[in-house]
C-alpha positions in Angstrom: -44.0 -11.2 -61.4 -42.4 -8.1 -62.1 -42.6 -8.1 -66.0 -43.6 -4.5 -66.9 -42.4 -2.9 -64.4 -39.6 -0.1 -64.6 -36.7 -0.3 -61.8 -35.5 2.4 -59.7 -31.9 2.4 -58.6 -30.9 5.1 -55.4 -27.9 5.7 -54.2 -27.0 8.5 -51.6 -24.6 11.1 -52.8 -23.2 12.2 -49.8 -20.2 14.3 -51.2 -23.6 16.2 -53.0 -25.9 16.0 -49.8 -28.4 14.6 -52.2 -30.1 11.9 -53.7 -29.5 10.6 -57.3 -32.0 7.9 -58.1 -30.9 6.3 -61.3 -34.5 5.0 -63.4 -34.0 2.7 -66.3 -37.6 3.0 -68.2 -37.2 -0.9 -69.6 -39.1 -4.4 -69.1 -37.3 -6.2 -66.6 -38.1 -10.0 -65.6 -37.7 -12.6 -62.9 -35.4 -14.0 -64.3 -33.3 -10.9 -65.4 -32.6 -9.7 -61.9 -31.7 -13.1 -60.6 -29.0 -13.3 -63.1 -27.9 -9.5 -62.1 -28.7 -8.2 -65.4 -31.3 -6.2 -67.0 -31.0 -5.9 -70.3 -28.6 -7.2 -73.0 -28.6 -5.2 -76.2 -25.1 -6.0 -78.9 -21.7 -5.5 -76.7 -23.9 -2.6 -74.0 -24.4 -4.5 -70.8 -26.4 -2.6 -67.9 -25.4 -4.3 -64.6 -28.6 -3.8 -61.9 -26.2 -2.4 -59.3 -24.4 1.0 -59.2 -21.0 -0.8 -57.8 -20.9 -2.7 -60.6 -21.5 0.3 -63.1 -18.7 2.5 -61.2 -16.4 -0.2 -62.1 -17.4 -0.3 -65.6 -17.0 3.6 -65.9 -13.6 2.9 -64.2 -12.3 0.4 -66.7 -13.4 2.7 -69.4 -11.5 5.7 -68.2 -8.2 3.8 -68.1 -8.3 2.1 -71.8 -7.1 -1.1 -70.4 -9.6 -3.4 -72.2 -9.2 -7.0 -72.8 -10.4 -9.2 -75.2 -11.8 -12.6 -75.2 -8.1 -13.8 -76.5 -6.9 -11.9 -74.4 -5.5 -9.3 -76.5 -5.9 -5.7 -74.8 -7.3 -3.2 -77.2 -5.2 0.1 -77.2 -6.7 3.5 -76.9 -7.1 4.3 -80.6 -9.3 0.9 -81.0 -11.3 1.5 -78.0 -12.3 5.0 -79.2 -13.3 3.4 -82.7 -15.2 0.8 -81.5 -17.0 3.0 -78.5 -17.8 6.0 -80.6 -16.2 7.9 -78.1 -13.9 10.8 -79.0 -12.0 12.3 -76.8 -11.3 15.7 -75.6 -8.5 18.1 -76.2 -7.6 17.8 -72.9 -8.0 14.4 -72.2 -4.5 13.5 -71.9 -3.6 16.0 -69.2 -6.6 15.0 -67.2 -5.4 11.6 -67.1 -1.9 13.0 -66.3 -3.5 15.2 -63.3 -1.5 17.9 -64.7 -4.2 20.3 -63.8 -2.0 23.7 -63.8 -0.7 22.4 -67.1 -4.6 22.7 -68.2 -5.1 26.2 -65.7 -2.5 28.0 -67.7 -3.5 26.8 -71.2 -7.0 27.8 -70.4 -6.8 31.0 -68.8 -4.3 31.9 -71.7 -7.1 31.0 -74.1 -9.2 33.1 -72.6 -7.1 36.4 -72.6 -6.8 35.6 -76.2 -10.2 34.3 -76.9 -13.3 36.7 -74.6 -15.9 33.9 -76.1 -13.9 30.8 -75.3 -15.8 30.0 -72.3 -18.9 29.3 -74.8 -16.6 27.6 -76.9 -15.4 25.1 -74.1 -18.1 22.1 -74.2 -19.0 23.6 -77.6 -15.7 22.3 -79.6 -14.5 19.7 -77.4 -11.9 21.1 -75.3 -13.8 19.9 -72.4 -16.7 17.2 -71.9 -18.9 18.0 -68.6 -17.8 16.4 -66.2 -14.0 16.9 -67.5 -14.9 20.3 -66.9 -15.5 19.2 -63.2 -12.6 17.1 -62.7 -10.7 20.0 -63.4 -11.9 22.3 -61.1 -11.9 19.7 -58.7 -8.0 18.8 -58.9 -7.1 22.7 -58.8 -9.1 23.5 -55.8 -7.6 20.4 -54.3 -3.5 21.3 -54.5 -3.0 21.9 -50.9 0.1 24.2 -52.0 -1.6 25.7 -55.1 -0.2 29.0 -54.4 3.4 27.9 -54.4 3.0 26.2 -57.5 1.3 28.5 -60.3 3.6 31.0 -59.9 6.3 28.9 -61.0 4.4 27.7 -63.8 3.3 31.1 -65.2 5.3 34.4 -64.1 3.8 37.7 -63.1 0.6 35.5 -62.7 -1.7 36.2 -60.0 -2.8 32.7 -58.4 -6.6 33.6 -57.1 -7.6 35.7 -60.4 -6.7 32.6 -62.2 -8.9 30.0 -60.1 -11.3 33.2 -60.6 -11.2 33.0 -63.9 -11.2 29.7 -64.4 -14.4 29.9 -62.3 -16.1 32.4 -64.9 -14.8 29.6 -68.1 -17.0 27.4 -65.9 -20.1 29.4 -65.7 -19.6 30.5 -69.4 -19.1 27.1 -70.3 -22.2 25.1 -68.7 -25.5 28.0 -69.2 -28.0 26.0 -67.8 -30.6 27.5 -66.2 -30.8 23.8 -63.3 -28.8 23.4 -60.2 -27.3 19.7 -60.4 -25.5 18.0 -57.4 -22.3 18.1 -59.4 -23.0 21.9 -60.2 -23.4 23.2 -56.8 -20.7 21.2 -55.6 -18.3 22.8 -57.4 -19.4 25.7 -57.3 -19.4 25.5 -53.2 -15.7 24.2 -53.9 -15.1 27.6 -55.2 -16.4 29.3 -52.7 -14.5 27.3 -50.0 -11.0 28.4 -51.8 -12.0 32.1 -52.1 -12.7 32.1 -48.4 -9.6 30.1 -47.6 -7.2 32.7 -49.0 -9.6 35.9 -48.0 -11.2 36.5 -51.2 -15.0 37.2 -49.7 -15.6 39.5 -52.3 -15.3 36.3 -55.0 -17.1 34.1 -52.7 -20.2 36.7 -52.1 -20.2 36.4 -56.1 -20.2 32.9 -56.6 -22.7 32.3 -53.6 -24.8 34.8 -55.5 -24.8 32.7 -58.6 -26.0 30.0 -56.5 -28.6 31.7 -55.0 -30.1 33.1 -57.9 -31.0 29.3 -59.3 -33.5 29.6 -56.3 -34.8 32.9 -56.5 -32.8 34.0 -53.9 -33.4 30.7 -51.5 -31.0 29.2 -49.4 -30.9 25.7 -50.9 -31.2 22.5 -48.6 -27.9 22.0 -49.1 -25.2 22.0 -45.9 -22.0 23.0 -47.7 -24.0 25.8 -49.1 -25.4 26.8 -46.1 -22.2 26.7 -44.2 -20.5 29.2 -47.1 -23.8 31.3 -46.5 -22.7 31.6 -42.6 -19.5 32.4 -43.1 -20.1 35.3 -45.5 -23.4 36.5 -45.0 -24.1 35.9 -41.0 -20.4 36.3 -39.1 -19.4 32.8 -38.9 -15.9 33.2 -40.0 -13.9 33.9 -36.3 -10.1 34.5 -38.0 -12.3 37.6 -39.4 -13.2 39.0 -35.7 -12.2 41.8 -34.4 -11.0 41.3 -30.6 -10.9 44.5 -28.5 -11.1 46.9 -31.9 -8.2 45.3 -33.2 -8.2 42.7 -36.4 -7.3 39.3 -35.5 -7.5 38.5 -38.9 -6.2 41.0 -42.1 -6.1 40.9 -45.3 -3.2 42.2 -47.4 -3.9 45.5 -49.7 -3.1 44.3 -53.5 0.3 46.0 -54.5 0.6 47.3 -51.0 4.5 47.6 -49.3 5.0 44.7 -47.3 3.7 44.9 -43.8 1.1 47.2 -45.0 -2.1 45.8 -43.9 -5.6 46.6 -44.6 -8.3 46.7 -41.7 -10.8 43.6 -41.6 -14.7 44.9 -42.7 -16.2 41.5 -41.9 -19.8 42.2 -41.0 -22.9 40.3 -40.7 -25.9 41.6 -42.4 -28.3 39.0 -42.4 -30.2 37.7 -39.3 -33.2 37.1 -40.6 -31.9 33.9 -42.6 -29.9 32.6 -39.3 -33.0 32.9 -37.4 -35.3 31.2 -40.1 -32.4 28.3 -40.7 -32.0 27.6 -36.4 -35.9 27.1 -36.3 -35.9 24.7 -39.5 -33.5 22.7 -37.7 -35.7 22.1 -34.5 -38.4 21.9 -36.4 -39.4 17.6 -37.1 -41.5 18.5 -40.3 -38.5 20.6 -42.0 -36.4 19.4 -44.6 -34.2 21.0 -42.6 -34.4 18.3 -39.5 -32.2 15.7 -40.4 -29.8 17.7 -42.5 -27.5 18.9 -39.2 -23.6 18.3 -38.9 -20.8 19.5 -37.2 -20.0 22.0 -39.5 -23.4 23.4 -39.9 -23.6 23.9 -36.2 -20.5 25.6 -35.5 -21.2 28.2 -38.1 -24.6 28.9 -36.4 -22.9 29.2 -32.8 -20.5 31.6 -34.7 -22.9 33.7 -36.1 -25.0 33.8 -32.8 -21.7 34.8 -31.3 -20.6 37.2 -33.6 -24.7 38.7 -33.9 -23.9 39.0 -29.8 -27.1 36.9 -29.3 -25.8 35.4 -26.3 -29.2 34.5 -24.9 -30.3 33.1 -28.5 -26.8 30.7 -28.1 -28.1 29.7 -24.5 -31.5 28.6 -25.9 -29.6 27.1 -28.6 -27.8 24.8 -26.3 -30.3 23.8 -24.1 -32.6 22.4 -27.0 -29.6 20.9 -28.6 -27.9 19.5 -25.5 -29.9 19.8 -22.5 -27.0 22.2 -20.8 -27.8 25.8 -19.2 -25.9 28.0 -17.1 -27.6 27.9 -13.3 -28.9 24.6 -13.6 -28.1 22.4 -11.1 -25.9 19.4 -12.3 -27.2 15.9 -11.8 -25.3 13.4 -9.9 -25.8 10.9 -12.4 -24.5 11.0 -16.4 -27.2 11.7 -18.8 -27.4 10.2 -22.2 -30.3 12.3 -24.1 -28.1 13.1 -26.6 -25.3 12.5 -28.6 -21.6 14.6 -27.5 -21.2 17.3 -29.2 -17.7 16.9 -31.0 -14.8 19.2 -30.4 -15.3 21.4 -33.3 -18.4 22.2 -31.9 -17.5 23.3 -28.3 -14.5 25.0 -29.6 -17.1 27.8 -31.7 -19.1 27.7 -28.0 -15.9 29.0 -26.5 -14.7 31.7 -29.1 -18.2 33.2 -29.1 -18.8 33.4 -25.3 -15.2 34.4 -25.3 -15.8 37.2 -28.2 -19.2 38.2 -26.0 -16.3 38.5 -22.7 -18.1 35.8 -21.3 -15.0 33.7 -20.8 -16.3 32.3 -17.3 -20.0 31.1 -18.8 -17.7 29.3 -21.4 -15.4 27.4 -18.8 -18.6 26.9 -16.8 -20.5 25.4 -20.1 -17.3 23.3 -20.8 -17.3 22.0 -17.2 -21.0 20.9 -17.5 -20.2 19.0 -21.1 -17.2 17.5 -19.9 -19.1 16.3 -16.8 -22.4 15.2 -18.4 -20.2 13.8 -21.6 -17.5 11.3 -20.3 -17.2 9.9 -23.8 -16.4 13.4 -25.0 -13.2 14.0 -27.5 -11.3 17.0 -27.3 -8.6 17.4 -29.8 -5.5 19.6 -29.3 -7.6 22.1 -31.2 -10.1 22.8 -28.7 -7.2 22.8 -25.7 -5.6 25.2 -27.8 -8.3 28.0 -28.5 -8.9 27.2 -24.8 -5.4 28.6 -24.0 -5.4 31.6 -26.7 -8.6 32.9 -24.9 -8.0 32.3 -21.4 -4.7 34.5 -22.2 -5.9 36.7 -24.5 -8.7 38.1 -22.1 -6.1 37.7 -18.7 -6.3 40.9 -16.5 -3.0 40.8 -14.7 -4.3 43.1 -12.1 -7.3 41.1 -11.4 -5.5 37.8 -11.6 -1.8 38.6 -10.6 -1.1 35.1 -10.3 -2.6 33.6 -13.3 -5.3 31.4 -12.0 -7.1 31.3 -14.9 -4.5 30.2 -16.7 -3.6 27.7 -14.3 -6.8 26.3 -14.0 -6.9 25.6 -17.5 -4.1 23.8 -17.4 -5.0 21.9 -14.2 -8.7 20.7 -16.1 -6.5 19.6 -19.4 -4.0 17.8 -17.9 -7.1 16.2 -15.6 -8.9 15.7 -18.6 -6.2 13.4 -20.0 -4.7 11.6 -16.7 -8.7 10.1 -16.1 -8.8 8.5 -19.8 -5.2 7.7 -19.8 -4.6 9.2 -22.9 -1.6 11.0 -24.0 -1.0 15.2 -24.5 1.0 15.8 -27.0 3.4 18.5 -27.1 1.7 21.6 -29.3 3.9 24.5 -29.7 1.0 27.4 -29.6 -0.9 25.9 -26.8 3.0 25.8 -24.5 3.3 29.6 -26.4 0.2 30.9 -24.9 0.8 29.2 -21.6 4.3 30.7 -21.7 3.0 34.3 -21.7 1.4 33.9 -18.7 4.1 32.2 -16.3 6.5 34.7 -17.7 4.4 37.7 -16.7 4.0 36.0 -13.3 7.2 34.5 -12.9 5.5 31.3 -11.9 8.4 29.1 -12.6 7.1 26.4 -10.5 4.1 26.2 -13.3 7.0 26.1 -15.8 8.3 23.4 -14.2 5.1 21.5 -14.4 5.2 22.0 -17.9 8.4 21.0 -18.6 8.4 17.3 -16.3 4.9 16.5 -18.4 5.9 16.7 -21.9 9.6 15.6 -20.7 9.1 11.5 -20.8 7.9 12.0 -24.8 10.8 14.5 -25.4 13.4 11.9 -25.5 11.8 9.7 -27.1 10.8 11.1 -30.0 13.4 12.1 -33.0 15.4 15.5 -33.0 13.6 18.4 -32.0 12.8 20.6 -34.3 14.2 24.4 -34.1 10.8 25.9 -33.2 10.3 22.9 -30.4 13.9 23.4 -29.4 13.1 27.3 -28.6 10.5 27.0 -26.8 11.5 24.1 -24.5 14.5 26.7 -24.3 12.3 29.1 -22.9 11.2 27.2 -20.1 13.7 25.7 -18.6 15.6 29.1 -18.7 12.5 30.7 -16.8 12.8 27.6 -13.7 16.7 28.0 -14.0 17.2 31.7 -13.9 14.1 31.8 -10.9 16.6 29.1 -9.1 19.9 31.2 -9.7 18.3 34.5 -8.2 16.9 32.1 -5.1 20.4 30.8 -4.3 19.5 27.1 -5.3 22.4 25.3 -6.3 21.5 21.0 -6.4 18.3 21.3 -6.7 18.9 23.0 -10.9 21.2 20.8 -11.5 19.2 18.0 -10.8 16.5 18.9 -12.8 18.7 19.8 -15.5 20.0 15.9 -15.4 16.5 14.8 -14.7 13.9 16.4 -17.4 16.8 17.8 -20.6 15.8 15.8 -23.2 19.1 14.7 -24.3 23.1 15.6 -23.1 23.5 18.4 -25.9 20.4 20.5 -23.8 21.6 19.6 -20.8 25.3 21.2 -21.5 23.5 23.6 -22.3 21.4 24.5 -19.4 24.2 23.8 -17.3 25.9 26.9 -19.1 23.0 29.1 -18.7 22.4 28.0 -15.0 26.0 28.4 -14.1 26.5 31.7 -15.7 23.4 33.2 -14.2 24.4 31.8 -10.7 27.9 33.6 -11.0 25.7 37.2 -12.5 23.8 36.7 -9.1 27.0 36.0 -6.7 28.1 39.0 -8.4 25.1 41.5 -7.9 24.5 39.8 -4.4 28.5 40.9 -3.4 28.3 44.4 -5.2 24.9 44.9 -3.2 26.8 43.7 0.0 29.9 46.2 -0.6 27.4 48.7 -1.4 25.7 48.3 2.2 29.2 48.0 3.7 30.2 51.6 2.0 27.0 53.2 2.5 27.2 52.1 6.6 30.7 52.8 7.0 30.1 56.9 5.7 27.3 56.4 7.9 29.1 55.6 11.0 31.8 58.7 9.8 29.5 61.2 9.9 28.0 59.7 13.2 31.4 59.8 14.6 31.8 63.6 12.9 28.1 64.6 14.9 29.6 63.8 18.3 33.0 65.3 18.4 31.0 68.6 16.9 28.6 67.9 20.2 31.5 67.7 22.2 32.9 71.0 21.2 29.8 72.4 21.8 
């Protein structure tokens, strides 16, 4: 029997990286739980599943009740017969209109310097209203577009930081819920996302402090912690002592930059988390993820603790530079994905260890057949090998080559398609240009030719850089003299008969620049050998009168 007993309910939170469990301190029979239910007090109904209470919660928050006659109670008569009143702000939640709310709260607040206490307080807000709101702000994709429209002369970020010091005014708790330190991660992840470190280090502060100082076990938080506190935030690197990453002085003229100061200051925690992770017994253990291990090959990389990134990868992968490959394919692990070896190439690449990082992706690809690349990883592939390209060393571009030779490889052996991406062909660009390889542009151009017309228009930036090659194979072909072998390339690979008018053009009027330079360098010779042969002939009748 299980009269007497209390029932637990758990569910995982994983947006929280936690567990909730959900006790309900009451007498439950047999009986009860067969029917689903546990206990029955007046109209309040407590289903024994948390589905069923989600759904409950969900036909509350609409007000779109139904009677037994069938009758739907409006929203007036719900919050009379529930008790429940609602907010000030209740309406514009269910709206979404979350600037609408921004803007009236952050003008409270100039207004008003205690009216963060006031929030919960007087009913502007409830909890978890509070939430939703930070939530749908810190979700708008094109946020900064759209408050200043609302608001003029309003600085977007000081808002959201505003709104984030309402929200720790608001809730003074002295706990760390799931729902707390998930949005306050949130706000962390917006600061770093348009370069406001100094408000992230703040609000990872706050967070920190609930735990004397302690990195939760929490993976979004330690992520942030990475990214600000341990160098695992590459668009802030410098590459060769210039910023590949800057952030805009406030009020400065435009195209006045500030320098990058991204540093790392904190190796003591990096080293502390990577040994929690390999350790079984740590809370740590089962806690990994994609993201948590790229930002710990980023800060190993951006520390320059090369050999620490090597150990790294042999524990987690069973993959070392100088070991000999095996002839078969070895299973001890799981892939890494391709977020993952895309941070293992920037920070052997940062370290100018670009040939350990094409020798490390050689040994995954080999050892990892069932390994996904995304155009993302082929990408940072190209922007590296170009970036650290010696053209003395490589006058040719192998390296570039090569990397073009294992991608297109990659894809012909699993039959799956390349799409065209307009940074990856940039990069690649560079290098056949400073070469003149035009036989590698014309590689280029027959492979991504076939999906060319079949796709809709180009667009303008697509339509310049396919530009770009086929003027680099036809002005090679107009210098060499070709004449049907252009043109049939033209008719072969343009993508449609506008671009191949136009090629035609270029090609024709190059061919007639070279004619032109080849018979001016021919009357040149013929000038230059006829006063020659004059002041030949002038030597000997002067020998003669001698």
């Amino acid at each position: 029997m299980l009269s007497g007993r209390r029932v637990t309910f758990q569910r995982a939170f994983r947006n929280f990286n936690s567990t909730i469990a959900l006790n309900i301190g009451v007498p439950a029979t047999d009986t009860d739980l067969r029917n689903g239910t546990i206990l029955t007090h007046g109209n309040a109904i407590v289903e024994k599943t948390l589905h069923n209470a989600l759904l409950d919660r969900g036909r509350t928050r609409t007000f779109n009740l139904t009677g037994g006659s069938g009758n739907k109670f409006n929203e007036g008569q719900f919050e009379k017969s529930s008790g429940l009143i609602p907010s000030k702000f209740s309406e514009s939640i269910r709206a979404q209109d979350y600037i609408k709310i921004l803007v009236e709260l952050t003008l409270q607040a100039k207004l008003d310097p205690n009216f963060g206490q006031k929030l919960l307080a007087e009913n502007y807000l409830t909890r978890i209203e509070l939430s939703s709101v930070v939530q749908g702000v810190l979700s708008l994709s094109n946020y900064s577009d759209i408050v200043p429209d609302a608001v003029k002369d309003a600085h977007s970020i000081e808002m959201v930081f505003d709104l984030y010091k309402l929200y720790t005014q608001a809730d003074r708790s002295t706990s760390l819920d799931p729902l707390r330190l998930y949005d306050l991660n949130r706000f962390i992840k917006f600061f770093i996302k348009h370069s406001q470190l100094g408000k992230a280090q703040i609000v990872l502060d706050q967070i920190l402090s609930f735990g004397g100082n302690k990195l939760p076990c929490d993976v979004p938080t330690a992520i942030n912690y990475l990214q600000l506190r341990c160098g695992a935030l590459p668009r802030s690197w410098r590459v060769n002592n210039v910023p590949r990453y800057k952030v805009r002085v406030s009020g400065a003229a435009e195209g006045q930059l500030s320098s990058s100061k991204y540093k790392a200051f904190d190796k003591k925690t990096l080293l502390a988390l990577v040994n929690s992770l390999n350790n079984p017994s740590s809370n740590w253990s089962c806690k990994s993820s994609d993201g948590l291990e790229s930002a710990i090959i980023y800060s190993l990389g951006f520390m320059g603790q090369v050999q620490m990134l090597e150990d790294y990868i042999f524990k987690r992968w069973e993959i070392a530079l100088g070991v000999v490959k095996s002839n078969g394919v070895v299973s001890s692990s799981l892939p890494p994905s391709s977020e993952v070896l895309v941070s293992i190439l920037t920070s052997f690449a940062y370290n100018k260890e670009i040939v350990s990082a094409l020798q490390l992706m050689d040994m995954f690809i080999n050892k990892y057949p069932e390994l996904k690349l995304d155009r993302i990883f082929w990408r940072r592939l190209f922007q590296h090998s170009t970036r650290i390209w010696d053209r003395r060393s490589d006058p040719y571009g192998q390296l570039s080559k090569g990397c073009w030779n294992v991608m297109t490889t990659w894809h012909d052996q699993r039959c799956l398609k390349l799409d065209m991406d307009i940074p990856l062909l940039e990069e690649r660009y560079k290098v056949l240009r400073m070469t003149n390889d035009y036989n590698g542009a014309m590689q280029v151009i027959s492979w991504f030719a076939p999906q060319l017309r079949d796709q809709a228009p180009l667009s303008p930036i697509e339509s310049a850089v396919l530009q770009k090659y086929f003027k680099l194979v036809l002005k090679k072909h107009a210098s060499m003299g070709y004449y049907q072998k252009p043109l049939r390339f033209v008719k072969e690979y343009s993508p449609n008969r506008e671009f191949a008018a136009l090629f035609r053009s270029y090609f024709f009027e190059h061919k007639e620049r070279y004619m032109k330079r080849k018979q001016q360098r021919h009357e040149s010779a013929q000038l230059k050998q006829k006063e020659f042969d004059e002041e030949e002939e002038d030597r000997m009748l002067l020998g003669r009168l001698w």
